[in-house]
ZADO-1210 file (C-alpha; in nm, 4 decimals, padded with zeros to 6 digits):
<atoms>
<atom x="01.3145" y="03.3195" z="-01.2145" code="UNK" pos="1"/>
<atom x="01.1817" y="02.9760" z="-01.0493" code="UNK" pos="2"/>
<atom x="01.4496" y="02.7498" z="-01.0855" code="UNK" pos="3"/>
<atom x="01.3278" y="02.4337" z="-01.3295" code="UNK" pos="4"/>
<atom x="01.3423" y="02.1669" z="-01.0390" code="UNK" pos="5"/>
<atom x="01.1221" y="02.3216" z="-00.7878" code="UNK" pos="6"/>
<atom x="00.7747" y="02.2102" z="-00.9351" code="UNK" pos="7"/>
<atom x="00.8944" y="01.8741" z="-00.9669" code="UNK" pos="8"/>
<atom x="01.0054" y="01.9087" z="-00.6029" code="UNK" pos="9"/>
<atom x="00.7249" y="02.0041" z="-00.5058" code="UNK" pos="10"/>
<atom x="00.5703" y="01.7251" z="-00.6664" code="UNK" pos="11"/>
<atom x="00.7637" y="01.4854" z="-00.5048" code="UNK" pos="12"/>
<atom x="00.7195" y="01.6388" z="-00.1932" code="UNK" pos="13"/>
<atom x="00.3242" y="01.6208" z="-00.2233" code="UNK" pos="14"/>
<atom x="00.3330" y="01.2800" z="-00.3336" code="UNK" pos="15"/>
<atom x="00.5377" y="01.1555" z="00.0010" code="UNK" pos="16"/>
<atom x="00.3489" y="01.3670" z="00.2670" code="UNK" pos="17"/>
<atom x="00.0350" y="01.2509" z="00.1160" code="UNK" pos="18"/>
<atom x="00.1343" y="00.8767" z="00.1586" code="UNK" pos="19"/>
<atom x="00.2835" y="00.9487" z="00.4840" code="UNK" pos="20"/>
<atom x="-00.0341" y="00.9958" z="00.6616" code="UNK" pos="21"/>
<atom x="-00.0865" y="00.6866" z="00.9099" code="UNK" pos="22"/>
<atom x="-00.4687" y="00.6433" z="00.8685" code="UNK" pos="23"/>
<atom x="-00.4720" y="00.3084" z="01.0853" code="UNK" pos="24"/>
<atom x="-00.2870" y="00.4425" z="01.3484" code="UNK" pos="25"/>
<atom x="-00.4824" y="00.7201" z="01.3661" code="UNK" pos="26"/>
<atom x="-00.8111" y="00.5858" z="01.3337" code="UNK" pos="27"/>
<atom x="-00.7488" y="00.3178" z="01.5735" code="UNK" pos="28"/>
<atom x="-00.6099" y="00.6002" z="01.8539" code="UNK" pos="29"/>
<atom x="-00.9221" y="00.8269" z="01.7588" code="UNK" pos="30"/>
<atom x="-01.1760" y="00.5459" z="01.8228" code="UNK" pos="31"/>
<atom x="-01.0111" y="00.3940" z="02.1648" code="UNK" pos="32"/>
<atom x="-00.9039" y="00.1073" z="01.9948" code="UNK" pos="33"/>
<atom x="-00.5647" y="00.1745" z="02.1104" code="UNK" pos="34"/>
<atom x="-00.2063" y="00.1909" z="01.9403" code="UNK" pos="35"/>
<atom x="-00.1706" y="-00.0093" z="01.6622" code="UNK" pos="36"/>
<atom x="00.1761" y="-00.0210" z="01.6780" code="UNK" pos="37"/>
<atom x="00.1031" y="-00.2402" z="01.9801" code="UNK" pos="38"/>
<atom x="-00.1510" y="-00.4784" z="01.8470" code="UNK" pos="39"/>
<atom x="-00.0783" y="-00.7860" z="01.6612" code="UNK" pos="40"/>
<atom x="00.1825" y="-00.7495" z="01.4473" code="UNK" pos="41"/>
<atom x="00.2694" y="-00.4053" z="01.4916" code="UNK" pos="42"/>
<atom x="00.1550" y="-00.3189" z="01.1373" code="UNK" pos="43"/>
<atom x="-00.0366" y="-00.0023" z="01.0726" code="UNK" pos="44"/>
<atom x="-00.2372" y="-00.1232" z="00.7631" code="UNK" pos="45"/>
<atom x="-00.5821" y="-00.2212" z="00.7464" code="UNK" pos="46"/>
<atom x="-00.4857" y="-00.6102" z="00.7914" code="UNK" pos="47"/>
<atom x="-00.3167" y="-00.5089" z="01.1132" code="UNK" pos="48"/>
<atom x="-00.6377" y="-00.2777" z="01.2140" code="UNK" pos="49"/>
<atom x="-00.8776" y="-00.5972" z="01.1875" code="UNK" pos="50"/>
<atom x="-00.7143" y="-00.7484" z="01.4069" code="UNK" pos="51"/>
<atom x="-00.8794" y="-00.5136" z="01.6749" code="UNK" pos="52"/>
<atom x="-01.1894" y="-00.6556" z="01.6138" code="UNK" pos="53"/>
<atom x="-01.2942" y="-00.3289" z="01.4152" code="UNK" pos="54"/>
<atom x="-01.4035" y="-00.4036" z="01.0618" code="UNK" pos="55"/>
<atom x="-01.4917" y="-00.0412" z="00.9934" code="UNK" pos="56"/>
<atom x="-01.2208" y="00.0981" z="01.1148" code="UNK" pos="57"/>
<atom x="-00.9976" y="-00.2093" z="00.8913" code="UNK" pos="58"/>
<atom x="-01.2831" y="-00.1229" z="00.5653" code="UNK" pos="59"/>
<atom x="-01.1639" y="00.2962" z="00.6560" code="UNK" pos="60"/>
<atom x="-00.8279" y="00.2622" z="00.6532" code="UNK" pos="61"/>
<atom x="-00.7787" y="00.0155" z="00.3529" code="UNK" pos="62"/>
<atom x="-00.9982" y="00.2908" z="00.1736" code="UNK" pos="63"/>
<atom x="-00.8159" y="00.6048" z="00.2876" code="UNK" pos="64"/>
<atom x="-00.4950" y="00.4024" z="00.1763" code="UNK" pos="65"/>
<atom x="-00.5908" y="00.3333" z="-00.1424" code="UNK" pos="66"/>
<atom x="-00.7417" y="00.6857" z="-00.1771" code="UNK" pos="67"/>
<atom x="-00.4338" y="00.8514" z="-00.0790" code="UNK" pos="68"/>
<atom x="-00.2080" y="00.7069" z="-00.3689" code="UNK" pos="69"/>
<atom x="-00.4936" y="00.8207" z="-00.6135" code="UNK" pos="70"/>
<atom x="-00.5404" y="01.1881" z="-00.5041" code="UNK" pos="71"/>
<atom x="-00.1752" y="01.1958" z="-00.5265" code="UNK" pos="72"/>
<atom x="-00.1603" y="01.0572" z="-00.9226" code="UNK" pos="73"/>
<atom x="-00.4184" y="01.2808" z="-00.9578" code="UNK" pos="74"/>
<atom x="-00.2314" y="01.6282" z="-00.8137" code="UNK" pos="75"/>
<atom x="00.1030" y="01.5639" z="-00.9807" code="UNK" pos="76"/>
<atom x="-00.0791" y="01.4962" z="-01.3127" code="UNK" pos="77"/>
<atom x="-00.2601" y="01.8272" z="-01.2890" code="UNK" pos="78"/>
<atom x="00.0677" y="02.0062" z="-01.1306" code="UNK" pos="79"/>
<atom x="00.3223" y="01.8761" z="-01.4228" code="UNK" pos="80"/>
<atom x="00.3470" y="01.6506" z="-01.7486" code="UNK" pos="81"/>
<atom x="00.4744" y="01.2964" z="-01.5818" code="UNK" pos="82"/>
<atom x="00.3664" y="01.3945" z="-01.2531" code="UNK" pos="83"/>
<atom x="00.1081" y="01.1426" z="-01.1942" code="UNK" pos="84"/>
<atom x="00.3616" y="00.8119" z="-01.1782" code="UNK" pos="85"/>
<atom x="00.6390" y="01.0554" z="-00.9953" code="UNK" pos="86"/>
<atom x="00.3558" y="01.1865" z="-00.6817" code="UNK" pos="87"/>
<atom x="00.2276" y="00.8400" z="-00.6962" code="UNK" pos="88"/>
<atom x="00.5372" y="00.6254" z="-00.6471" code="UNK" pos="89"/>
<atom x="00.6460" y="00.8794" z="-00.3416" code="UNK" pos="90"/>
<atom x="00.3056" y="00.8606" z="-00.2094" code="UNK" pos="91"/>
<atom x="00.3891" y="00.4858" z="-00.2173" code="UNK" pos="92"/>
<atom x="00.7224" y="00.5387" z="-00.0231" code="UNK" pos="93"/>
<atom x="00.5428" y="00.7748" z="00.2021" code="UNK" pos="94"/>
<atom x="00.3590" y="00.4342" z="00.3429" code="UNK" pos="95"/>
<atom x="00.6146" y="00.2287" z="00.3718" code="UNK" pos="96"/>
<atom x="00.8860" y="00.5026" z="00.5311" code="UNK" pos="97"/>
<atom x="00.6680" y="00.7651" z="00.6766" code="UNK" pos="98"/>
<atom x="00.9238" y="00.9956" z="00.8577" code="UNK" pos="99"/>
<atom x="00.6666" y="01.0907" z="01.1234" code="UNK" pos="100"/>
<atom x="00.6814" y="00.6887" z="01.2568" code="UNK" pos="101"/>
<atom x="01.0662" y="00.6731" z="01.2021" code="UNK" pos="102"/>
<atom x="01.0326" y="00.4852" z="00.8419" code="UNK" pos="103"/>
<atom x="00.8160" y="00.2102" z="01.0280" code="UNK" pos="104"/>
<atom x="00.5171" y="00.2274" z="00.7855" code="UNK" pos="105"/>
<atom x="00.2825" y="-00.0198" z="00.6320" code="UNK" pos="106"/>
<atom x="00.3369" y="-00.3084" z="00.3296" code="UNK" pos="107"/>
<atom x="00.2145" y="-00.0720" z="00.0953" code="UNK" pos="108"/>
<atom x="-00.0430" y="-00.2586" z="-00.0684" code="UNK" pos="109"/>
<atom x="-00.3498" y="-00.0660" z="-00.0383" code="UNK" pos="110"/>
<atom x="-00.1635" y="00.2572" z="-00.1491" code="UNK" pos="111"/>
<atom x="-00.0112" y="00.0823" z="-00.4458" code="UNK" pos="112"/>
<atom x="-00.3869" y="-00.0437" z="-00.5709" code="UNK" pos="113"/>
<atom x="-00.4649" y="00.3407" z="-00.5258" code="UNK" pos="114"/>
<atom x="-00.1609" y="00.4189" z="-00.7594" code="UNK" pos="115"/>
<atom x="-00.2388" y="00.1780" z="-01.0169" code="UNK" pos="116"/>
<atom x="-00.5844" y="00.2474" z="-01.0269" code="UNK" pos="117"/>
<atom x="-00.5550" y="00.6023" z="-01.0956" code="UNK" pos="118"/>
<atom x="-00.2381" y="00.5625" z="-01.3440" code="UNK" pos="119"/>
<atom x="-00.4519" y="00.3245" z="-01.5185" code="UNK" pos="120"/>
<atom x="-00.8252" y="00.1525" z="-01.3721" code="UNK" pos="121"/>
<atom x="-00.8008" y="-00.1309" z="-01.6349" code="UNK" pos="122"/>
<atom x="-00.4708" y="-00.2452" z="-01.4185" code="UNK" pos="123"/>
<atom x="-00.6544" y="-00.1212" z="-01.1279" code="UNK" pos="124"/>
<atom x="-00.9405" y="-00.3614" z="-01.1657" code="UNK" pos="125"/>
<atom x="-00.6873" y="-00.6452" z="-01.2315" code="UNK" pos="126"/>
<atom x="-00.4834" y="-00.5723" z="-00.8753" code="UNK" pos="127"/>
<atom x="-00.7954" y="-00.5680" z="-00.6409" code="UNK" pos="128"/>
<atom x="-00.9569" y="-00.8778" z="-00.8611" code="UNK" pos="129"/>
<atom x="-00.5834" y="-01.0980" z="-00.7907" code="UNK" pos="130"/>
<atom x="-00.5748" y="-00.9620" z="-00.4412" code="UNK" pos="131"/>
<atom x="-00.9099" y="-01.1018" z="-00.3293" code="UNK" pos="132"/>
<atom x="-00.8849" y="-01.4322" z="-00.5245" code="UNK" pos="133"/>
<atom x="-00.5557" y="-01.4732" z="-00.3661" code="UNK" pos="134"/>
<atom x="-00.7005" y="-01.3696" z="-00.0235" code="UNK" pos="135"/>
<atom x="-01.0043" y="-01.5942" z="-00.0446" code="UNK" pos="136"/>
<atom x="-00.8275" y="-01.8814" z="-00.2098" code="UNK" pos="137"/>
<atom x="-00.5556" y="-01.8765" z="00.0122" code="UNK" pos="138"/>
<atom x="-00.6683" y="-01.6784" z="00.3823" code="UNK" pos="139"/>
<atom x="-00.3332" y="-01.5698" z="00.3611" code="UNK" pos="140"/>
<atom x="-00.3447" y="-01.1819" z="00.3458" code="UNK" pos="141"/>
<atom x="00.0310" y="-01.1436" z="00.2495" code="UNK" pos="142"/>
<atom x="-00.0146" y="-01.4050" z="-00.0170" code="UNK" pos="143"/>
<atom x="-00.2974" y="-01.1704" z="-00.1255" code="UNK" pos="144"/>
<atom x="-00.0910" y="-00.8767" z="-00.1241" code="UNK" pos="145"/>
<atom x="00.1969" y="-01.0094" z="-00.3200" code="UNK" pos="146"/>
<atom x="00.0135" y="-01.1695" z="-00.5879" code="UNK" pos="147"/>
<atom x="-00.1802" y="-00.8100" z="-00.6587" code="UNK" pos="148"/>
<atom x="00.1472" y="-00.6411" z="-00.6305" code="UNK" pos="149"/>
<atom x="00.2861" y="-00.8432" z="-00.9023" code="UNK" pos="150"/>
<atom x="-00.0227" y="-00.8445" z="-01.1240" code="UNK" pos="151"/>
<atom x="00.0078" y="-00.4627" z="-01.1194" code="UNK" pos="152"/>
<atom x="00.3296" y="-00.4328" z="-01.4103" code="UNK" pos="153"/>
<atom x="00.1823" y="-00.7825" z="-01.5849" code="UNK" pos="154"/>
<atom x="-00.1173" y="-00.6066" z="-01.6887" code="UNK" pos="155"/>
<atom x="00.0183" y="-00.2863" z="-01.7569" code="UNK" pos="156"/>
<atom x="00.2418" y="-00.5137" z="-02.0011" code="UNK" pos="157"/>
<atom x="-00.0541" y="-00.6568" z="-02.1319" code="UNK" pos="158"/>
<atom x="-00.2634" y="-00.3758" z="-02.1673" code="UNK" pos="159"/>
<atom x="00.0136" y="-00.1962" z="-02.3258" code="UNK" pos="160"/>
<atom x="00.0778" y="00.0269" z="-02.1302" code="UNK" pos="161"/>
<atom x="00.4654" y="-00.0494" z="-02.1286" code="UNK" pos="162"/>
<atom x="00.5477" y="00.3181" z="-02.0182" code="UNK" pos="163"/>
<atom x="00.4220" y="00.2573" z="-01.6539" code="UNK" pos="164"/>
<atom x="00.5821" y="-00.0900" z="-01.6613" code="UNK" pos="165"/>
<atom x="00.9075" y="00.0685" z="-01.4913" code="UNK" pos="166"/>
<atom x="00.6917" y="00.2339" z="-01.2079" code="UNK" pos="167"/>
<atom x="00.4628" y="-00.0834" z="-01.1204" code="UNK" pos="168"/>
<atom x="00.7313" y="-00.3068" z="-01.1731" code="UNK" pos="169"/>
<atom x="00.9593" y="-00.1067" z="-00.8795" code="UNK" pos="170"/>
<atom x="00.6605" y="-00.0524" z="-00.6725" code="UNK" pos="171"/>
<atom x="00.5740" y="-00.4272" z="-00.6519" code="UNK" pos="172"/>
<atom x="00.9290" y="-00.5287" z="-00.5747" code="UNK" pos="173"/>
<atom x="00.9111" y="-00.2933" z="-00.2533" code="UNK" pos="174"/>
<atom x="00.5609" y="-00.4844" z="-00.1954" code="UNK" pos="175"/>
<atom x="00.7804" y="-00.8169" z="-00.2058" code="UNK" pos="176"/>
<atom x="01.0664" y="-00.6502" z="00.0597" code="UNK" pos="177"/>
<atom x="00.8417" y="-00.5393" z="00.2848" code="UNK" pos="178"/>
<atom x="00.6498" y="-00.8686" z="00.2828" code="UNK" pos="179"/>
<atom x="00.9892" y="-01.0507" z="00.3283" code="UNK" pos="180"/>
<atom x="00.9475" y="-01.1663" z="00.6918" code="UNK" pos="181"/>
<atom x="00.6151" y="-01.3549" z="00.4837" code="UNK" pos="182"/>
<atom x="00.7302" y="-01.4922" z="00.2776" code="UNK" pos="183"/>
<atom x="00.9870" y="-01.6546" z="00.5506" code="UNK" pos="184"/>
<atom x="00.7138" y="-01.7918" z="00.7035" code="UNK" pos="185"/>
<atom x="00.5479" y="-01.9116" z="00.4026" code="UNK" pos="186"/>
<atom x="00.9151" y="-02.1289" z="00.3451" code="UNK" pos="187"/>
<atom x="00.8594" y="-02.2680" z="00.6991" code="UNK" pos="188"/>
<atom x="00.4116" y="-02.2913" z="00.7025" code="UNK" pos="189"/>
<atom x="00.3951" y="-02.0875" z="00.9897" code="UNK" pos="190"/>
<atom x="00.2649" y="-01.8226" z="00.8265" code="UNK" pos="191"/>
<atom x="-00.0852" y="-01.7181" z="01.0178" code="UNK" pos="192"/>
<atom x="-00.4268" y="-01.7416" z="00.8418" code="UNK" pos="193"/>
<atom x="-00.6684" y="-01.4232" z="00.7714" code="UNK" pos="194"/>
<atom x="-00.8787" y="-01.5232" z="01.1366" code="UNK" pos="195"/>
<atom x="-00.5861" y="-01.6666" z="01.3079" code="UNK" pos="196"/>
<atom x="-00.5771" y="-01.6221" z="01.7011" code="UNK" pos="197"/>
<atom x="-00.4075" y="-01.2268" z="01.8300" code="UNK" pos="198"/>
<atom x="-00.1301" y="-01.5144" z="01.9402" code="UNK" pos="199"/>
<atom x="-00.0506" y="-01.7001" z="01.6447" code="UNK" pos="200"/>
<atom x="-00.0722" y="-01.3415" z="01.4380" code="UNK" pos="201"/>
<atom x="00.2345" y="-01.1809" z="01.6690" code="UNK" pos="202"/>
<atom x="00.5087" y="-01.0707" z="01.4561" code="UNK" pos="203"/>
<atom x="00.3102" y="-01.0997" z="01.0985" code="UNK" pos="204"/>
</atoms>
């Protein structure tokens, strides 16, 4: 008899291996663009990947991101009931502490618009539509970033949608830790500009 836990294991497992996959950095090495982990700030999202002076490669990886955290909503809601928010939120940690890059992942952004989007596209159209007015407004990407991540359990509130609250809601407060070193810089105006100099983007 299959013990009760295994398919939500599974799920779980899914979920993380799926986000785990380091489109930048493999993109970037596949095109001769070099080793992401060595460019800029280190970063392998797409922010991180412009910064080689590749905007398809930086447009490729911010899609397979955000791609990534969908397809995984998608398999855990067809695998088990609840599965969608479970695969999606470990897809989400799979980013940010991918075991193949020794937990050094991305912010997690692009992923959690994927997540949101697929839990619910009303929410999903309210994260990218924050995240470019914030980008825009401000040329700061983290400010960007955080301000979508944030939007994400608002609107679920809003919309009514107050049983993926919880998920959003813990998904935007990683969003915030991983952006900590940010918002640091924000406190001190330091913080580099979307089309800043490789120098003054060091460390971002």
């Amino acid at each position: 008899m299959t013990p009760p836990w295994l398919l939500p294991a599974f799920v779980l497992l899914i979920g993380y291996l799926l986000g785990s996959i380091p489109f930048g950095l493999l993109l970037t090495r596949v095109t001769g663009a070099g080793d992401l982990r060595k460019i800029g700030s280190g970063n392998i999202g797409a922010t991180n990947v412009l910064r080689t002076g590749r905007k398809g490669l930086a447009a490729a990886t911010l899609l397979l991101d955000l791609l990534k955290g969908a397809a995984a909503v998608l398999i855990g809601s067809a695998l088990i009931e609840g599965g969608g928010p479970m695969a999606g939120a470990m897809a989400f940690i799979g980013h940010c502490y991918p075991v193949w890059l020794r937990f050094a992942g991305g912010k997690g952004v692009a992923t959690m618009m994927g997540v949101v989007t697929a839990l619910y596209w009303p929410a999903g159209i309210v994260f990218a539509v924050v995240w470019l007015g914030a980008l825009f407004g401000t040329k700061w990407s983290s400010v960007g970033g955080m301000s979508a991540a944030v939007s994400a359990p608002v609107a679920m509130c809003c919309f009514g949608r107050i049983d993926l609250v919880p998920v959003a809601l813990a998904l935007a407060l990683i969003v915030l830790w991983r952006h900590r070193a940010n918002i640091a810089r924000l406190a001190r105006g330091t913080e580099p500009k979307v089309g800043a100099s490789k120098k003054a983007v060091a460390g971002e």
